[in-house]
VEXBA-337527 format. One record per atom (N, C-alpha, C): x, y, z. Coordinates in steps of 0.02 Angstrom, whole numbers, plus 32768, in hexadecimal, padded with zeros to 4 digits. Each point is the difference from the previous one (the first is absolute). Layout:
// VEXBA-337527
XYZ/...
//
This chain:
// VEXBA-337527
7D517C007E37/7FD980367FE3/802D802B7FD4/7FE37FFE7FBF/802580307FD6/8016804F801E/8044800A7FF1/801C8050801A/7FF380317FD2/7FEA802B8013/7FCD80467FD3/803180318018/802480028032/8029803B801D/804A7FF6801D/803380117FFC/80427FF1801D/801080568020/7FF380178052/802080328019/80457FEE8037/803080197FCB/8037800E8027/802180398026/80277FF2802A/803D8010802E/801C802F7FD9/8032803C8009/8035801D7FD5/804D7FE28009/800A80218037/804A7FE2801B/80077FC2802C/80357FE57FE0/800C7FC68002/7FD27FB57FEC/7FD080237FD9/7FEC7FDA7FDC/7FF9800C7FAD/7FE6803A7FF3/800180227FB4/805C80037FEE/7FEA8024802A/806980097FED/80307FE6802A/8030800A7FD5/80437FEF8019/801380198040/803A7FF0802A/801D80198037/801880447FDA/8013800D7FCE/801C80417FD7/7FB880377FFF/7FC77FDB8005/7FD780357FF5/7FF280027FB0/80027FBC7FE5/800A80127FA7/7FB77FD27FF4/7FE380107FD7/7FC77FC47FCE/80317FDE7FB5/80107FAE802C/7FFD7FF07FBB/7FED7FF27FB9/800D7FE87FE2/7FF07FF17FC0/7FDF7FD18000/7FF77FC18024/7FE57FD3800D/7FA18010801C/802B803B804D/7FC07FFF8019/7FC580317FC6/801C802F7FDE/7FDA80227FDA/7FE67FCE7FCE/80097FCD7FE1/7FFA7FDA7FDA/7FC37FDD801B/800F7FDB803C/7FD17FE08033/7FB880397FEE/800C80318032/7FAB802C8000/7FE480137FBB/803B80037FC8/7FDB7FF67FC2/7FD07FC27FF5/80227FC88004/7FE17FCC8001/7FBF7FFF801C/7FFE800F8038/7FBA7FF08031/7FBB80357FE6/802B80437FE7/7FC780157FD6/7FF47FC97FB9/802A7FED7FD4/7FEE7FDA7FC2/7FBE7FD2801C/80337FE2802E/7FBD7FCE8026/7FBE80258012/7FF18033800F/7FB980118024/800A8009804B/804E7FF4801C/7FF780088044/80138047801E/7FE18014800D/800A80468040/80238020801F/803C80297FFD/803680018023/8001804E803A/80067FF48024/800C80278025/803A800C804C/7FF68040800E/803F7FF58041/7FF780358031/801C7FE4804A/7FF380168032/805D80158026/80038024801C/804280068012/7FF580348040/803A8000802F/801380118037/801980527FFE/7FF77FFE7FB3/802180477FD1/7FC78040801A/8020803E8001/7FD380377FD1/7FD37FEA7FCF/7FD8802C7FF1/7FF680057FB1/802080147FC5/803580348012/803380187FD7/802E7FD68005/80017FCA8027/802D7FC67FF3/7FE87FCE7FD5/7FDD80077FE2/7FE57FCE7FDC/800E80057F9F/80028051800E/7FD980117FBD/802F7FFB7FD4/80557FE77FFA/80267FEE7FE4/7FF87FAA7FEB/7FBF7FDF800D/7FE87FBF7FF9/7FC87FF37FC4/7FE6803F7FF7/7FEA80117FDE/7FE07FE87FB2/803E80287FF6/80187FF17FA4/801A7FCF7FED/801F7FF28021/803F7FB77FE3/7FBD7FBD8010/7FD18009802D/7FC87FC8801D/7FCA7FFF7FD5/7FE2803F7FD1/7FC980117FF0/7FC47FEF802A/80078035804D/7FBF7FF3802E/7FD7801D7FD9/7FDA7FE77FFA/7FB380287FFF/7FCD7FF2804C/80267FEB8027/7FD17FEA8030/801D80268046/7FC8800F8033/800980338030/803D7FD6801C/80188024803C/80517FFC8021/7FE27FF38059/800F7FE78034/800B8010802D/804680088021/8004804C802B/8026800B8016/800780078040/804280078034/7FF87FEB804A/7FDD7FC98009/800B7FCD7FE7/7FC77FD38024/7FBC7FE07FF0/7FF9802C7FCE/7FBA80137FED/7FED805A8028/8021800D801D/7FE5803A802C/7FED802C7FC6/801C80187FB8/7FF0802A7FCA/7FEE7FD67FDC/7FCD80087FCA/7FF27FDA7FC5/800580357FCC/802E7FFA7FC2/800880247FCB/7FE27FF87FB5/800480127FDA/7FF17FE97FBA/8056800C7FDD/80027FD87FD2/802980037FEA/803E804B7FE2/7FCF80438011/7FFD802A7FE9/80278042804B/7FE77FD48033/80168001803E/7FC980398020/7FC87FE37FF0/7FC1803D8013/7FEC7FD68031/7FFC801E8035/7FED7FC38048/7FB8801E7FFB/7FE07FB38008/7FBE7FCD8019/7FFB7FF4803C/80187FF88033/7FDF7FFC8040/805E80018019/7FE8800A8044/80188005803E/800F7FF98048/80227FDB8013/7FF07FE48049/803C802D801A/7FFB803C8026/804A80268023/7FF07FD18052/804680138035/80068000803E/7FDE8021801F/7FE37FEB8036/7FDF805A802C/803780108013/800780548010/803F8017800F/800C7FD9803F/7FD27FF38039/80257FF98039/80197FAB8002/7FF87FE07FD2/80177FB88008/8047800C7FC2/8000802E7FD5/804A800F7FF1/803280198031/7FE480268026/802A8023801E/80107FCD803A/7FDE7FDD801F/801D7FB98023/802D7FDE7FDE/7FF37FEB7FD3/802C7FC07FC7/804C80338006/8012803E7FF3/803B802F7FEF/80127FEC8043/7FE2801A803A/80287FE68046/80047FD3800C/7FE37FC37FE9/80197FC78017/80407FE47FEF/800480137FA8/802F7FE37FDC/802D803A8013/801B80428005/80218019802E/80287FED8044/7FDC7FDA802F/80167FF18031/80177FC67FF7/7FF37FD37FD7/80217FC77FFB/80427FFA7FD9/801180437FEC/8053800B7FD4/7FF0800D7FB7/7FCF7FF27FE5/7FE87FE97FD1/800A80597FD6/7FF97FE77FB3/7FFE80527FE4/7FA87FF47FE5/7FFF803F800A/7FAB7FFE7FE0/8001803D7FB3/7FC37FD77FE2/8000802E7FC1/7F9F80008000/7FE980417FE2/7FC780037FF7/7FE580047FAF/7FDE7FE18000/7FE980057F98/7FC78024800D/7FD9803F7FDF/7FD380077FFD/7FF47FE27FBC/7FBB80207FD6/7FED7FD57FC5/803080257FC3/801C803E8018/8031801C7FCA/80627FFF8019/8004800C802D/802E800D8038/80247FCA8012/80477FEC800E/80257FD18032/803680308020/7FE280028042/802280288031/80437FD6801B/802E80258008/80347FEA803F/8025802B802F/80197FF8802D/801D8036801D/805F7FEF8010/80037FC37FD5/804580117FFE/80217FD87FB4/801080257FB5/7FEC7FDE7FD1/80417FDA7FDF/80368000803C/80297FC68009/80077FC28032/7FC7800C8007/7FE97FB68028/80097FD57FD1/7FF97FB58025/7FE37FB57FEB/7FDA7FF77FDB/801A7FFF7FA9/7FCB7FF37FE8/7FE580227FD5/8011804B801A/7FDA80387FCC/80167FFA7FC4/804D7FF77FE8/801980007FBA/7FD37FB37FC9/80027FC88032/7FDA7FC37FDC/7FB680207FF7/7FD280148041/7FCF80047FE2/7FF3804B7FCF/8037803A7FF6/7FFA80287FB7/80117FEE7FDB/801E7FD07FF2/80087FC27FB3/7FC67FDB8004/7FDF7FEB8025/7FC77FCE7FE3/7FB880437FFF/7FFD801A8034/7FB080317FDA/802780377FC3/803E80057FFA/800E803B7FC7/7FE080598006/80007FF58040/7FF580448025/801480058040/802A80578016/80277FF7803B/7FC480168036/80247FE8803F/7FCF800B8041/7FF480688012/7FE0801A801E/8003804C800E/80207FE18045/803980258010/80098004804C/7FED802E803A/7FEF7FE8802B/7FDA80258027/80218006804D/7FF6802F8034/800A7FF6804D/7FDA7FE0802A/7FBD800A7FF1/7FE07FCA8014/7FB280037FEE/7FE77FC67FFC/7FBB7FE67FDB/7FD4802A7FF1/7FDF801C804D/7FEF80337FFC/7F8B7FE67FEC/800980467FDE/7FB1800B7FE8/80227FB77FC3/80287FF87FE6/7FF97FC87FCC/7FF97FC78029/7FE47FE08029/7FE87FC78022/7FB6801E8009/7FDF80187FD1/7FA880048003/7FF47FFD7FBE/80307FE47FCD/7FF37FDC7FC5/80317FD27FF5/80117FD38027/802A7FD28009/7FC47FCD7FD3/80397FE27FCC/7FD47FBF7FEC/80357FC78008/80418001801D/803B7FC68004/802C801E8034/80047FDF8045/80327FFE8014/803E7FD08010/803C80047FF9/80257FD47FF3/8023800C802F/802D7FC28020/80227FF2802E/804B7FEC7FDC/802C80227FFC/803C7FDB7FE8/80367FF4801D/802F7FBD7FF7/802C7FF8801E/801C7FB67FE4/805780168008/80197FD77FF1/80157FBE8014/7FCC80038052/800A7FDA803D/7FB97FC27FE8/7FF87FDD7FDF/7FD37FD27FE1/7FD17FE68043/80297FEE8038/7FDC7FD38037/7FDD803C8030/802F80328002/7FCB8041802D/7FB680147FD4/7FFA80007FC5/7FD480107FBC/7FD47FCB8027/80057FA17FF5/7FD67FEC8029/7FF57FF98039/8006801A8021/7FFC80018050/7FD0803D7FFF/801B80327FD1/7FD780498007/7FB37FF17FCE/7FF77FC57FDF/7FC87FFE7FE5/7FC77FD2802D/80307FCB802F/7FCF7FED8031/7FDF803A8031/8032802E800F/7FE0801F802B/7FCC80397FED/800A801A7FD1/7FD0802A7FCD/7FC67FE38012/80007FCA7FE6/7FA27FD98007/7FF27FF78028/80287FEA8041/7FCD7FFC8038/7FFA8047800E/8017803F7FF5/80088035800B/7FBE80257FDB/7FEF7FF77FC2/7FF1802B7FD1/7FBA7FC28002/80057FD77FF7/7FBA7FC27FEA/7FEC800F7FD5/7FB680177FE4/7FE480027FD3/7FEC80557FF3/803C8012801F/800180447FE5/802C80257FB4/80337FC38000/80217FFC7FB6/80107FC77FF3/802A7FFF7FC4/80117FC37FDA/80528000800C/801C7FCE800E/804180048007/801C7FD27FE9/80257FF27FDC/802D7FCE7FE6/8043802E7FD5/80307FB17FFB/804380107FDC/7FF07FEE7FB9/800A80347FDA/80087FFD7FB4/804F7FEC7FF7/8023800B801B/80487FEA7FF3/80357FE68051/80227FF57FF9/801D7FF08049/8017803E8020/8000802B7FDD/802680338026/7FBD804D7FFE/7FB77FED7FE7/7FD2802D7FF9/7FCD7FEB802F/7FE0801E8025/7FB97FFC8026/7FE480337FF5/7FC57FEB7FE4/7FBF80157FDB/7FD880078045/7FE480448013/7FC58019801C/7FC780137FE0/7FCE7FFF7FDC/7FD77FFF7FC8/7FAF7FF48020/7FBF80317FFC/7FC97FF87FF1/7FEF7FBE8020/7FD67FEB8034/7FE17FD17FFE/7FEB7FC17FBE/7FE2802B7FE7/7FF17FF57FAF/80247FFB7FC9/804C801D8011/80337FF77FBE/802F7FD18021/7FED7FD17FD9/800B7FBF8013/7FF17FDB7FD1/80417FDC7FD2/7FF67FDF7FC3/7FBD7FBB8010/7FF77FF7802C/7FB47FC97FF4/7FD5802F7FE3/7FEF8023802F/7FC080397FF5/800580147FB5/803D80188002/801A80187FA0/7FF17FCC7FC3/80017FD78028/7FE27FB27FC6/7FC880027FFA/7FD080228033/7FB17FE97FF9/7FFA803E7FD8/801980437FFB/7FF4801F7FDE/801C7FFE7FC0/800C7FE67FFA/80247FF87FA8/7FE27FC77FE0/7FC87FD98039/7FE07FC57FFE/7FC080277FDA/7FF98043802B/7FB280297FE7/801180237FC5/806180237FF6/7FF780307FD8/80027FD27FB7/801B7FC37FF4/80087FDF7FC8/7FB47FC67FE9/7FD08013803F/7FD27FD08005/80167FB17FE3/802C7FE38032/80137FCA7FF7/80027FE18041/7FEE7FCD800C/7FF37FE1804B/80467FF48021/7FF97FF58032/80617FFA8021/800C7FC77FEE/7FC67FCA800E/80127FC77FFF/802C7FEE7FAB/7FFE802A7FD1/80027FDE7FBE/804480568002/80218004803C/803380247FF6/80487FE8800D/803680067FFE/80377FE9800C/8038803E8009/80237FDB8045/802880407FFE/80457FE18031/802480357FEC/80577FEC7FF4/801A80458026/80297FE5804E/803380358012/80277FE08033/8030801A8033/80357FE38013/800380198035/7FE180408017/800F80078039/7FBC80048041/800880038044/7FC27FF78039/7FE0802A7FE8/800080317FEB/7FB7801A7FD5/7FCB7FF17FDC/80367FDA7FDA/7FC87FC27FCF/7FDE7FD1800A/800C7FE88050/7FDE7FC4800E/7FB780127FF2/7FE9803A802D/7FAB801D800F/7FED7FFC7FBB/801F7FFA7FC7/7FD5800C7FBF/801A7FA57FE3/802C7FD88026/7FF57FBE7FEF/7FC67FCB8021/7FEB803B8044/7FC67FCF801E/7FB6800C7FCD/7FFD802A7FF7/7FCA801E7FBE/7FF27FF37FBB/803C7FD87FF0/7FFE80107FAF/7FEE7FB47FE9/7FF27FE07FD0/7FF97FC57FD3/803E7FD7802C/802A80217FE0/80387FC97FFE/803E803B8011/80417FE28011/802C8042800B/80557FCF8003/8028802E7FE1/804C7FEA7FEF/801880328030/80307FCA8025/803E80318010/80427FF27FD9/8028803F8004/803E80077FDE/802E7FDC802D/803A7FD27FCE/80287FDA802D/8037802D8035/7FF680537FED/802D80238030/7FD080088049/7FCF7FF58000/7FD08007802B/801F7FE5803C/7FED80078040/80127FEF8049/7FD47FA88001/80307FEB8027/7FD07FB07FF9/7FB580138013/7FFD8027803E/7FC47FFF801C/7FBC80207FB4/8022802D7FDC/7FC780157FD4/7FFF7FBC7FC3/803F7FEC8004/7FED7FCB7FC9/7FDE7FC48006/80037FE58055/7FCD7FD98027/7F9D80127FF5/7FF780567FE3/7FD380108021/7FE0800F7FA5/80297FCC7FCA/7FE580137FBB/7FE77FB07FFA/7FD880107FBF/7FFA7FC37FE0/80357FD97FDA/8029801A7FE8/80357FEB7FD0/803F803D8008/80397FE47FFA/8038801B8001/801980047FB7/801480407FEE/804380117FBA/803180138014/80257FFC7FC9/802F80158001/802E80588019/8033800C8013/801A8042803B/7FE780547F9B/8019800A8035/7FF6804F7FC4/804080147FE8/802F7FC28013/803B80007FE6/7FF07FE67FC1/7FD17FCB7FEB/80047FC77FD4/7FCD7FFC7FD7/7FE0804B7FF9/7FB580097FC7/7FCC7FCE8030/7FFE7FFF8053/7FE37FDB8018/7FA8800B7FDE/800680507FF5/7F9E7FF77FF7/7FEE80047FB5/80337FFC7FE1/7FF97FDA7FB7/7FF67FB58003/80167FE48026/7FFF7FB68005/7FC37FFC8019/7FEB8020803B/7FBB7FFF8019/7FC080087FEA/8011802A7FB3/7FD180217FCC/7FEA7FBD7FCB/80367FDF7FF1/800A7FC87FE0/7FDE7FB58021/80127FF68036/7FFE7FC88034/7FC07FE78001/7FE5804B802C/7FCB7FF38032/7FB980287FFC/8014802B7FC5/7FC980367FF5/7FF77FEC7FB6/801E80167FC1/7FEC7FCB7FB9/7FF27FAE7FF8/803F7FF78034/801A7FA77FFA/800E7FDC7FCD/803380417FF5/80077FD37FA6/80327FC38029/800D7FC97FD0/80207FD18008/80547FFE7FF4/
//
């Protein structure tokens, strides 16, 4: 079935491990507009993490953020909303607390921390391009929680702490790793599948005739949904088991190749 839509991943699939858009990949989403195809993107980001994607991309097309938990316009005027209830944030903070873990809270404007030389904080204020507010503790800001994150440099406690989340939490949030060292607490509903069906309604384009490209356990829920779906060759075997087709790492213009390959097919 012909592809009408390509929604991607940000990190570690749009960009580089540097956090950069190449020349290639900007070239690529030019292309897919020349063609008639659809481009859009979903990320693990803020919305103010996004909006440096912008210009160099020429979106004209809405954004999901957290997950899908915010949906933006290019302009960064939020369209809908899926927040945490406070009291299943305020669980997720003690859990990931007691397990060693550092916790950070995003509201839809806000990335909280309470210690802003932790693990991590300097990588992730180079990739959103805004610093965290530090705080003593969560507080009234866990009753507009739209991301809670689990961080740590301990990769195997991260999964151990995401098995137990779900049997813990069930279908009271969404939990997965956007990165090896991030756990995503997020909206029932912000949840990149769900985020596909809506970008399925907001672009009125069917899923089935959608395609979509990312690398990390986040992305699977929007690879069981979509047309067809690429993982990035930096991807974990298990997500690249769980695509239709494998590209190349984000070392190697992997989703330029993917733009080319499997979505135009030029020869």
């Amino acid at each position: 079935m012909k592809v009408r839509a390509l929604i991607s991943d940000v990190d570690g699939t749009l960009v580089t491990p540097e956090k950069v858009l190449t020349e290639a990949t900007r070239a690529a989403v030019a292309r897919l507009g020349a063609a008639g195809v659809t481009f859009a993107i979903v990320s693990s980001r803020p919305p103010r993490g996004l909006r440096m994607l912008v210009e160099p991309l020429a979106l004209a097309t809405p954004m999901a953020g957290f997950n899908g938990g915010v949906f933006v316009t290019p302009r960064l005027q939020e369209t809908k909303q899926h927040l945490l209830p406070a009291e299943v944030a305020r669980r997720a903070v003690e859990l990931i607390l007691a397990r060693g873990a550092q916790a950070w809270v995003f509201t839809v404007d806000d990335w909280l921390v309470r210690d802003a030389q932790g693990a991590y904080v300097a990588h992730e204020e180079r990739t959103l391009q805004f610093a965290p507010v530090v705080v003593e503790g969560f507080g009234r800001h866990l009753e507009k929680a739209a991301k809670i994150v689990g961080v740590s440099e301990d990769f195997a406690l991260l999964e151990d702490l995401e098995v137990q989340a779900r049997e813990r939490f069930g279908a009271q949030a969404s939990i997965a790793r956007s990165q090896p060292y991030y756990l995503d607490f997020t909206h029932p509903l912000a949840n990149k599948g769900t985020a596909l069906l809506e970008f399925a309604t907001l672009l009125d384009i069917p899923a089935a005739q959608i395609t979509v490209i990312g690398d990390g356990g986040n992305d699977v829920a929007m690879f069981e949904r979509a047309g067809s779906s690429i993982a990035m060759g930096n991807a974990s075997e298990e997500v690249r088991r769980a695509a239709d087709r494998v590209t190349g790492s984000n070392r190697e213009d992997g989703f330029a190749a993917a733009v080319e390959r499997f979505v135009l097919r030029v020869p």
